[in-house]
KOLPALUM-183210 format. One record per residue (C-alpha): residue in three letters; x negated, y, z negated. Coordinates in steps of 0.1 Angstrom, whole numbers, plus 2048, in hexadecimal, padded with zeros to 3 digits. Last residue first. Layout:
REM residues N
AlaXYZ ...
//
This chain:
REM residues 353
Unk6534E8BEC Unk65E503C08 Unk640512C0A Unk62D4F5C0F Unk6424E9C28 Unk64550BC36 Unk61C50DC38 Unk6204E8C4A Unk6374F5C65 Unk61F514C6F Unk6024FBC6C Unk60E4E2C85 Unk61E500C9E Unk5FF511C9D Unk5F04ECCA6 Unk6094E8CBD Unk5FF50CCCC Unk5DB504CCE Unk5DB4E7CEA Unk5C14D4CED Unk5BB4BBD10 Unk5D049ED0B Unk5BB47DD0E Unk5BD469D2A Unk5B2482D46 Unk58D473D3C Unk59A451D47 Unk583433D35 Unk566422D43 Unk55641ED24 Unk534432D2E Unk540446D50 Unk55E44CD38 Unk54845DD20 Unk53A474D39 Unk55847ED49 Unk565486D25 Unk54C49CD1E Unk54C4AED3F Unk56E4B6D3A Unk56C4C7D17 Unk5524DED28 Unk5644E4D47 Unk5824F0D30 Unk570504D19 Unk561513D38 Unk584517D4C Unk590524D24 Unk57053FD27 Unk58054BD4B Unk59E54CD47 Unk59C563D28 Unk58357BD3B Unk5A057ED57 Unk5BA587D3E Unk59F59CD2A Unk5975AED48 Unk5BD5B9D52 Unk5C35C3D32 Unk5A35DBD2F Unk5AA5E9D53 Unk5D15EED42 Unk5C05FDD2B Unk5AA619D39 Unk588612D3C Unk56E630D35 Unk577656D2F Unk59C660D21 Unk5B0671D38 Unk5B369BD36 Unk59069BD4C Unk57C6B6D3C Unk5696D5D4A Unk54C6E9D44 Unk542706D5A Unk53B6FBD7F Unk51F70AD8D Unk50F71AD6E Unk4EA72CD7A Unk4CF725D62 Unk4B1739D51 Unk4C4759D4E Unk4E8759D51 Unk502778D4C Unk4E678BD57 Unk4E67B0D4D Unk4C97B3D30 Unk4B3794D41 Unk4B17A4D61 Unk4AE7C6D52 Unk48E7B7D44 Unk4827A7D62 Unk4857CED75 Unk46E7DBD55 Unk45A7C3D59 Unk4587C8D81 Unk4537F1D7E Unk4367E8D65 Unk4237D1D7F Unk4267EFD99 Unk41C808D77 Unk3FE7F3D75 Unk3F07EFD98 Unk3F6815D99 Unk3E7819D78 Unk3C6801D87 Unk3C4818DA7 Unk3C283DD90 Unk3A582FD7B Unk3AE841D56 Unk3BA827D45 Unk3C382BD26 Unk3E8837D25 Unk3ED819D42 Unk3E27FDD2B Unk3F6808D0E Unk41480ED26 Unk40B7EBD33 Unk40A7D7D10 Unk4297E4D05 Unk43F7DCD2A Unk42C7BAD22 Unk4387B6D00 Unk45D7BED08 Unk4567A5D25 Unk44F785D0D Unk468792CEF Unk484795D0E Unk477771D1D Unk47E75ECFB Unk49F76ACF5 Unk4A9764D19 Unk49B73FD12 Unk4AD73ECF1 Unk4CB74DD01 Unk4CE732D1A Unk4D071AD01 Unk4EA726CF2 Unk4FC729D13 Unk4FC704D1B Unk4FE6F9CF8 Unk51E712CEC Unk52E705D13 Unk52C6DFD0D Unk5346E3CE7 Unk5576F4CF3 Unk5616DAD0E Unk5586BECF5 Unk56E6D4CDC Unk58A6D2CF5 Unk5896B0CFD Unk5836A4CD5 Unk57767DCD7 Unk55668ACE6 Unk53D684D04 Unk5256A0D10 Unk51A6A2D38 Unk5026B7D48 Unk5016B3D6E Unk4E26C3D7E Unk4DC6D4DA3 Unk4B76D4DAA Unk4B86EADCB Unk49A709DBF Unk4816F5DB6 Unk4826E0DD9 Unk4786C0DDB Unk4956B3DC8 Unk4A56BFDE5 Unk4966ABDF9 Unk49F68DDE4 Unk4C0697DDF Unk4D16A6DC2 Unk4EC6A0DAB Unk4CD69BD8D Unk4DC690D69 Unk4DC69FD49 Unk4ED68BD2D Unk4FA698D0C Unk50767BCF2 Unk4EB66ACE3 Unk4D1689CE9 Unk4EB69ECD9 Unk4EE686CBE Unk4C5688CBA Unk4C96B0CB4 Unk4E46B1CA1 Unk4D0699C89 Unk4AF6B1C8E Unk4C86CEC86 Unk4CF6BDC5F Unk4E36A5C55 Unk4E669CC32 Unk4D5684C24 Unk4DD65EC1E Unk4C164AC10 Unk4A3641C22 Unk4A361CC35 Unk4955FFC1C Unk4AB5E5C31 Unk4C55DFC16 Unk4C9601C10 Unk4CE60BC30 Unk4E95EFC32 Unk4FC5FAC13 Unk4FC61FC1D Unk50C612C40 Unk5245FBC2E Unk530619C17 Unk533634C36 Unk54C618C48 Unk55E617C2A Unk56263CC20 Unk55264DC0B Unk53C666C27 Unk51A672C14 Unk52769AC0C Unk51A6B8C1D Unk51E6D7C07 Unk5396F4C0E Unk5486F0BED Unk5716EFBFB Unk5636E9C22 Unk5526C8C14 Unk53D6BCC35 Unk53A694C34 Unk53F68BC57 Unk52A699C75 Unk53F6A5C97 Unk5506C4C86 Unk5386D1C69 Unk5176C8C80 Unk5226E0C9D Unk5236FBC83 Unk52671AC9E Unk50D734C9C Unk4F371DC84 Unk4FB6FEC8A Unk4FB705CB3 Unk4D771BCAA Unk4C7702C98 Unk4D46E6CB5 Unk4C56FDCCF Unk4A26FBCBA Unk4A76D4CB3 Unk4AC6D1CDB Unk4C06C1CF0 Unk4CA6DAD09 Unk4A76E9D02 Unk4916D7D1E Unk4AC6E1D36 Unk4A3705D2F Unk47E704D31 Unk4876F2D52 Unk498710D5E Unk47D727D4E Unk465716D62 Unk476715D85 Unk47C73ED7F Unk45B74AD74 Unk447737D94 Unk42173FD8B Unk42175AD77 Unk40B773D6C Unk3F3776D83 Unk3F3799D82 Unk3FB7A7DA7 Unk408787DBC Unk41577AD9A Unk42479BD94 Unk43279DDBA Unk44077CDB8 Unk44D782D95 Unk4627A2DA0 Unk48379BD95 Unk481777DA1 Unk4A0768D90 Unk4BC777DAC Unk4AA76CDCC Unk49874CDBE Unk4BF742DB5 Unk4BF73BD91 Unk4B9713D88 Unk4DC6FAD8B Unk4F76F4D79 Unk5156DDD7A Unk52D6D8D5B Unk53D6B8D4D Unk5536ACD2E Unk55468ED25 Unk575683D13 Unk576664CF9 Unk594651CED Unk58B63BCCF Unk595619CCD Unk59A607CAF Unk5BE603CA8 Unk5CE601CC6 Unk5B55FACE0 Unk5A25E2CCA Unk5C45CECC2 Unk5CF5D2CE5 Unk5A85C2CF2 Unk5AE5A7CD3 Unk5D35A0CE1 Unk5CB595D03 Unk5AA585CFE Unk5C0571CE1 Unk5DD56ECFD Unk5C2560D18 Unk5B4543CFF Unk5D953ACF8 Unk5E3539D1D Unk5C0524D27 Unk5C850CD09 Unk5EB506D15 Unk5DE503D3A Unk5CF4E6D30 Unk5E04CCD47 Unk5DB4E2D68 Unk5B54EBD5D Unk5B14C0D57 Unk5C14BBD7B Unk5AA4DAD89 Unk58B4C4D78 Unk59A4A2D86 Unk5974ABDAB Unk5754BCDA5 Unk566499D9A Unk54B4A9D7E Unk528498D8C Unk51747ED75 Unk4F348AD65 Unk4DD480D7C Unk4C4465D6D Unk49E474D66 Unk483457D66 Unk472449D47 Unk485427D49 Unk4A4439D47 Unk4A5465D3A Unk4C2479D3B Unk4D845DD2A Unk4F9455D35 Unk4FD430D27 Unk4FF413D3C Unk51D3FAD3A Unk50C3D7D24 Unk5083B9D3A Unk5223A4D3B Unk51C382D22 Unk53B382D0D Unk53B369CF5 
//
């Protein structure tokens, strides 16, 4: 009988202390990466081929299209506000507020009423429009199916047809308005310089929608200021007609002289609340990752998930030999392609009988 004393088993815990777990000899981890290279080859060909599968068939090429802008120079936008704040208190800086009045409407529900309305944004970037009965349609197809199965399944509404509030969120989703400038000129109302950006699959139409909301909205606030001065140009001429203190119709017809100066200002300008810097423009490549980048990242990405297979599998076997004392470079390491090669033979068997 043999009387040795039983090999210790790896445990994390002996005699209620904490044992080291045993330490991965480097030496033998390159030899085990050397011997299953196989697996590392078949792990990076299925990276390989899912990323041209996906670039292929699933991947949509998407254009952003870009424009600079920035508020009205305080020299051209005044028109007289100074001296009507200085004389009415009517204003306190006319220019800086309509400017962010105007950047507050690129996204919008009333710009997106008036982009349905002038051009029918919704028909070209939201399935389900019927051109033949002019009706909006829920969309057939499978991807529309699986999304009317899951709101259903989660209690959501029913399907309805979009409306400006929906135009309204996707341009929220896809229009961005960042800040170019610097901190001291961030101080300064008058040097904000903005980027506005608007991804789409359709270059030219992205190039299109970028101008329609840019400009539209810029006619709501020049729409908005013409009804505010008409009213005041009104209001004075009543004023004047009854007043008979010669000093306060002076003070009035100075005040009048600068409405009537704002509204040539917003009759002539080709832009009102904004100044365009760089009208909108679109890169011919597709935005994001080209693919050869994609390629080149799932070679490297498939290396690296087979090395942690690998260093897995290792440890495992380093840890049962430190029990039976055995060789963990024993054992072949896995090797996909003879079992491919396995299955492919044993289908033509089958066939074959």
């Amino acid at each position: 009988m043999n009387n040795l004393p039983p090999k210790t088993t790896l445990s994390v815990y002996d005699a209620g202390e904490i044992v080291p777990q045993p330490a991965v000899p480097i030496g033998k981890l390159f030899v085990a990466a050397w011997r299953a290279r196989m697996l590392t080859l078949f792990t990076v060909l299925v990276c390989v081929l899912g990323v041209f599968l996906y670039v292929l068939l699933l991947r949509q090429p998407t254009y952003l299209a870009t424009a600079t802008i920035g508020p009205v120079p305080k020299s051209l936008s005044s028109g007289g506000h100074d001296q009507l704040a200085a004389l009415a208190g009517l204003g306190l800086d006319a220019d800086s507020d309509q400017f962010s009045k105007y950047r507050q409407l690129l996204d919008s529900t009333r710009l997106a009423a008036r982009l349905e309305r002038d051009h029918g944004v919704l028909h070209h970037i939201v399935p389900g429009w019927n051109s033949e009965t002019h009706s909006w349609q829920h969309p057939s197809d499978f991807i529309g199916t699986i999304k009317l199965g899951v709101r259903a399944v989660l209690g959501m509404p029913a399907w309805t047809p979009p409306t400006a509030a929906t135009l309204s969120t996707l341009l929220q989703q896809k229009l961005k308005v960042n800040s170019t400038s610097s901190g001291i000129e961030l101080l300064e109302r008058h040097g904000q310089i903005y980027t506005v950006t608007y991804e789409s699959g359709d270059r030219d139409y992205a190039i299109q929608l970028l101008n329609w909301i840019l400009m539209d909205a810029d006619t709501l606030v020049r729409e908005d200021q013409l009804t505010t001065t008409a009213n005041r140009i009104i209001y004075l001429k009543k004023e004047m007609d009854r007043t008979p203190q010669i000093y306060v119709r002076d003070t009035l017809q100075q005040i009048l002289l600068d409405q009537e100066n704002s509204l040539m200002t917003l009759q002539v300008d080709k832009y009102y609340a904004f100044d365009m810097i760089d009208p909108p423009n679109a890169d011919t490549t597709p935005s994001g990752p080209s693919a050869m980048t994609l390629l080149i990242a799932a070679v490297f990405g498939g290396i690296a998930v087979s090395l942690l297979i690998i260093y897995i599998l290792f440890r495992r076997r380093v840890q049962i030999a430190r029990t039976d004392g055995g060789d963990p470079l024993a054992e072949p390491f896995p090797n996909p392609f003879h079992w491919i090669g396995a299955l492919t033979h044993r289908l033509r068997k089958t066939a074959g009988d």
